[in-house]
Backbone bond lengths (Angstrom), bond angles and torsions (degrees), N, CA, C in turn:
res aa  C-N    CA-C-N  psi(-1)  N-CA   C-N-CA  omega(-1)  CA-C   N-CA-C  phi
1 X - - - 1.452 - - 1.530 108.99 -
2 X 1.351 109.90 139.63 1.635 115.20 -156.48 1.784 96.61 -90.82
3 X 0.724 135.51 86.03 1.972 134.95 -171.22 1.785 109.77 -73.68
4 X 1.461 111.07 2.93 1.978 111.76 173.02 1.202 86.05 -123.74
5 X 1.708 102.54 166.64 1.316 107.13 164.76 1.473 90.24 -146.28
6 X 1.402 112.77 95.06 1.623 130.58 -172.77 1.588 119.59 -57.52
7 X 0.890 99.39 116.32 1.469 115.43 -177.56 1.929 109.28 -70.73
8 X 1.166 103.25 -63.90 1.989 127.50 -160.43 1.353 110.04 -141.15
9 X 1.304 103.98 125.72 1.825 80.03 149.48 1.927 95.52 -161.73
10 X 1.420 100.92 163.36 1.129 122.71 169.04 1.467 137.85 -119.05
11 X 1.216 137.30 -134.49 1.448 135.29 -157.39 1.523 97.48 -103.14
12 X 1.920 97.26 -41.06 1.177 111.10 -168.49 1.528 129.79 -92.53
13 X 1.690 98.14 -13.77 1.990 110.75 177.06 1.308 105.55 -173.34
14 X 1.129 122.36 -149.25 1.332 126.40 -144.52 1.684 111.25 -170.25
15 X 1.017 141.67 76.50 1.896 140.83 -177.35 1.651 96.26 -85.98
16 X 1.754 117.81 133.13 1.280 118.44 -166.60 1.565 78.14 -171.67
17 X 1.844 93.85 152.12 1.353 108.52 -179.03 1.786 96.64 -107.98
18 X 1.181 93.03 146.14 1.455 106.88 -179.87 1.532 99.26 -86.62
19 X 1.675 107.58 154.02 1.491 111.70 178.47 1.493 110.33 -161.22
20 X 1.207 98.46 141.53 1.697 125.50 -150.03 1.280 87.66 -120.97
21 X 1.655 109.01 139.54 1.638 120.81 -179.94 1.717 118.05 17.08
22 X 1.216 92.78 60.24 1.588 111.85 167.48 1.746 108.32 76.40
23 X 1.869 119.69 -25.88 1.267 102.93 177.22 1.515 100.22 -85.78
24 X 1.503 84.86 172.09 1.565 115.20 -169.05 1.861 89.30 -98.86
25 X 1.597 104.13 141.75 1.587 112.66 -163.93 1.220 83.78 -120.27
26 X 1.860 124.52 90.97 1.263 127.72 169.77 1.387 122.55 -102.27
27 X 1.546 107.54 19.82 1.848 106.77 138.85 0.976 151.69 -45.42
28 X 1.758 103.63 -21.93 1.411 123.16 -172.01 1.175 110.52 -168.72
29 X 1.793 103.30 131.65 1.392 106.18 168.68 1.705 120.05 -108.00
30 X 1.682 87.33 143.11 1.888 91.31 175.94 1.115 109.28 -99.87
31 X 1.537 131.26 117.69 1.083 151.76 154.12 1.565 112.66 -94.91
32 X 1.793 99.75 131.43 1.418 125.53 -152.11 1.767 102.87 -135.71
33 X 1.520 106.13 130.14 1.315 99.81 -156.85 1.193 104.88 -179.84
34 X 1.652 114.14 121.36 1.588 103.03 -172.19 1.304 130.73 60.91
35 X 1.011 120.22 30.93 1.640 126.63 -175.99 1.620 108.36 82.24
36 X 1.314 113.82 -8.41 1.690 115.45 -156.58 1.532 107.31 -106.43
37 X 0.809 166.09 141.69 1.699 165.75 23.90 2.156 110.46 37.31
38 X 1.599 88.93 123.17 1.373 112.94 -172.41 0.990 86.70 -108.40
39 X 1.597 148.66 132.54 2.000 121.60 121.79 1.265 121.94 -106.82
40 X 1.576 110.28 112.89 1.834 126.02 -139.64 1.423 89.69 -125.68
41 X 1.357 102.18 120.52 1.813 118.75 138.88 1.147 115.68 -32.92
42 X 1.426 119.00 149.07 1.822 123.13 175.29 1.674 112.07 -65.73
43 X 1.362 101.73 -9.36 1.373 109.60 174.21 1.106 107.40 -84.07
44 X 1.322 104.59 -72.57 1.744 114.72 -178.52 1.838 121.43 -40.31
45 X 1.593 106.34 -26.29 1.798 114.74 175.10 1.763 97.25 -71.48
46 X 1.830 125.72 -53.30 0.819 118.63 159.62 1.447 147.89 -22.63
47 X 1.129 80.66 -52.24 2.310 104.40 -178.20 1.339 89.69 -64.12
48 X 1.667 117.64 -54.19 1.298 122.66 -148.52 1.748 103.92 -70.48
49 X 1.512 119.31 -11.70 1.371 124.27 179.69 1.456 123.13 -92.98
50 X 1.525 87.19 -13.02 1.644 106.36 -167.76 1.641 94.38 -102.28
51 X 1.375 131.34 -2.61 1.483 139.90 176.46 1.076 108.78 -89.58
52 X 1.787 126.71 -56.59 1.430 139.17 164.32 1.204 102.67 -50.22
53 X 1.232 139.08 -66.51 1.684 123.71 -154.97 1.957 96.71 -62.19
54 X 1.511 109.98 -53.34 1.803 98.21 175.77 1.382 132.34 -59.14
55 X 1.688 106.65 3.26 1.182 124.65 176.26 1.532 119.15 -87.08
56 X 1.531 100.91 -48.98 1.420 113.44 159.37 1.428 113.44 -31.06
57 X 1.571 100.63 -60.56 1.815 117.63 -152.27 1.650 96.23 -65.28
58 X 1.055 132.06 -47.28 1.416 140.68 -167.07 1.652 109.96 -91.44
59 X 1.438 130.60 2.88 1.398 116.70 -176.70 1.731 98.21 -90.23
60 X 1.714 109.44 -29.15 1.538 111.89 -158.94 1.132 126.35 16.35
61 X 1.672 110.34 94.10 1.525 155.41 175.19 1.992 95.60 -72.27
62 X 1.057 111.64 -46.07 1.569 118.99 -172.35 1.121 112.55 -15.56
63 X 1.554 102.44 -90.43 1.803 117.82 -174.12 1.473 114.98 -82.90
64 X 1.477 108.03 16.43 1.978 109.03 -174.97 1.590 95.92 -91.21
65 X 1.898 100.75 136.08 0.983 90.28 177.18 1.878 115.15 -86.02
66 X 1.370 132.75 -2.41 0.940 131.23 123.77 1.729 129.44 15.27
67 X 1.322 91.56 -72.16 1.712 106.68 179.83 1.885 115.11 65.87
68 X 1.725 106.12 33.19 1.579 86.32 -172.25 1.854 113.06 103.93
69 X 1.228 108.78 -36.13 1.249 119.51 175.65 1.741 119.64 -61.24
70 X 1.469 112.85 -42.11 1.212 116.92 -163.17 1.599 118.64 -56.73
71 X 1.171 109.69 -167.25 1.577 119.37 -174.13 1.371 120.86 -55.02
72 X 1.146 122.85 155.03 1.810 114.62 167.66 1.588 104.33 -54.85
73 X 1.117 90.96 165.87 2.095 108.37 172.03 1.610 89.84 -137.75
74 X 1.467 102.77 -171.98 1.276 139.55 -171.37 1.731 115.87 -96.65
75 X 1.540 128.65 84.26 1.665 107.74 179.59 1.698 81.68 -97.33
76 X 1.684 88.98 147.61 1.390 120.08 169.11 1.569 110.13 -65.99
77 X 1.167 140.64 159.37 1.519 124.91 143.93 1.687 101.78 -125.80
78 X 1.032 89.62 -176.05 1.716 110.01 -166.86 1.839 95.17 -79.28
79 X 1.398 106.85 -8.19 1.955 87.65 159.03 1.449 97.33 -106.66
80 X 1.750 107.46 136.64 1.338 119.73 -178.06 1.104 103.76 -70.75
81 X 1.355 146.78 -18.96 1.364 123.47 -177.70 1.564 113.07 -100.56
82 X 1.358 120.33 12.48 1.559 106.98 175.43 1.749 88.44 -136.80
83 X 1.161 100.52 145.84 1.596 150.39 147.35 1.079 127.60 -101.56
84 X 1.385 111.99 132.95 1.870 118.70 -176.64 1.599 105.59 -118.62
85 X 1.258 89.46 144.71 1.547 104.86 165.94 1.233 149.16 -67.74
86 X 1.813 136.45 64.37 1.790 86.66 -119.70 1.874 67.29 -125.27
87 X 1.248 112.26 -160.91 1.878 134.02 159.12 1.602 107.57 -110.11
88 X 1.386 87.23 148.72 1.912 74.29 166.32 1.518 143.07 -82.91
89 X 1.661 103.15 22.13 1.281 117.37 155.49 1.072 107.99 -92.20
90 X 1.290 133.45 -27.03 1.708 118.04 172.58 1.410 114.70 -83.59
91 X 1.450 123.35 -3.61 1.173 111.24 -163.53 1.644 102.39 -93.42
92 X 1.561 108.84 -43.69 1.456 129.21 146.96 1.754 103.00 -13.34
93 X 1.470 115.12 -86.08 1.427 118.57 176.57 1.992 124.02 -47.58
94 X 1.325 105.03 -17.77 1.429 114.88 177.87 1.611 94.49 -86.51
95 X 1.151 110.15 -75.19 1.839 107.39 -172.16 1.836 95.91 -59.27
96 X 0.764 159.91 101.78 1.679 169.16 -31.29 0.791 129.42 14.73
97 X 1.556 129.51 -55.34 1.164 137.32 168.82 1.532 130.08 -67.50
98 X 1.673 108.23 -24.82 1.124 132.66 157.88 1.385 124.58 -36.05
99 X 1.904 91.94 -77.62 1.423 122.63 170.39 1.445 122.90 -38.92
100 X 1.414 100.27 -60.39 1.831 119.39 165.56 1.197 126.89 -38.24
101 X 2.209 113.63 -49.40 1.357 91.09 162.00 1.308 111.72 -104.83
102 X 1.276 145.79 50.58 1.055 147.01 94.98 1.663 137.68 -15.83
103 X 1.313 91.93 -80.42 1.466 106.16 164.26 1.646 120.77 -42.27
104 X 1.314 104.05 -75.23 1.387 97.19 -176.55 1.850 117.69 -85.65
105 X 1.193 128.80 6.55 1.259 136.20 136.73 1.633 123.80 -34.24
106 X 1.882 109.24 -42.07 1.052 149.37 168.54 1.490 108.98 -48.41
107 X 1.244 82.08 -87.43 1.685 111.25 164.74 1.588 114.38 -16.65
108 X 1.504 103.10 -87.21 1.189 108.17 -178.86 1.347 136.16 -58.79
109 X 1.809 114.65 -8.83 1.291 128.01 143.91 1.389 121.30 -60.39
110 X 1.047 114.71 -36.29 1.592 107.65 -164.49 1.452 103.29 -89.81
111 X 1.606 119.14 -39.58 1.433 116.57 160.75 1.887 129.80 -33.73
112 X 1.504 85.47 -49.66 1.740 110.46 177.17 1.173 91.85 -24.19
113 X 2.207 97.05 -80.66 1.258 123.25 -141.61 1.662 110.98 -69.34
114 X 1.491 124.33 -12.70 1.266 118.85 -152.44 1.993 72.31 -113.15
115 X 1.294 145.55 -7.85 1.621 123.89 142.79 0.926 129.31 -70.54
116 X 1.404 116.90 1.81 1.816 126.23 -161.07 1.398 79.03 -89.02
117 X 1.296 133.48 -54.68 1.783 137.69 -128.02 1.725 85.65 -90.72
């Protein structure tokens, strides 16, 4: 018996809805990544996309001669008490995976709703 019902995944994690006696529990998504486990509200995956993109805006990779290479920093997530460590090649791989189950999170709402009709 299949107990996820996988949304995305990439190189770097995996976002999948957990499911209990055959339904799919699309209150919340678990996003898995780096050793770490999220379980995020459709809001909270949101926030968490809207944290990465201001993360982007404020690391400015541009004029570093670095290029992306340098040290980890600090991304916030949408739980106030943890911060991750990441580079901006992993962070790259987090906002994808993000996005992804995003997207088809999306997806599979609008599919729902357009069998309901």
């Amino acid at each position: 018996m299949k107990q996820v019902e996988q949304l995305y995944y990439n190189d770097f994690g995996v976002a999948f809805f957990w499911k209990k006696n055959d339904v799919v529990l699309k209150d919340k998504v678990q996003l898995v990544f780096k050793e770490t486990g999220f379980y995020l509200s459709g809001k909270e995956v949101q926030d968490f996309a809207a944290i990465i993109d201001d993360t982007f805006a404020e690391i400015g990779c541009a004029g570093c001669c670095q290029r992306g290479r340098c040290h980890k920093f600090l991304l916030k997530t949408p739980l106030n008490q943890v911060d991750l460590a990441v580079t901006r090649s992993e962070l790259l791989n987090i906002k994808d995976l993000v996005e992804g189950a995003l997207f088809h999170a999306q997806l599979f709402d609008y599919l729902d709703d357009l069998c309901m009709n």
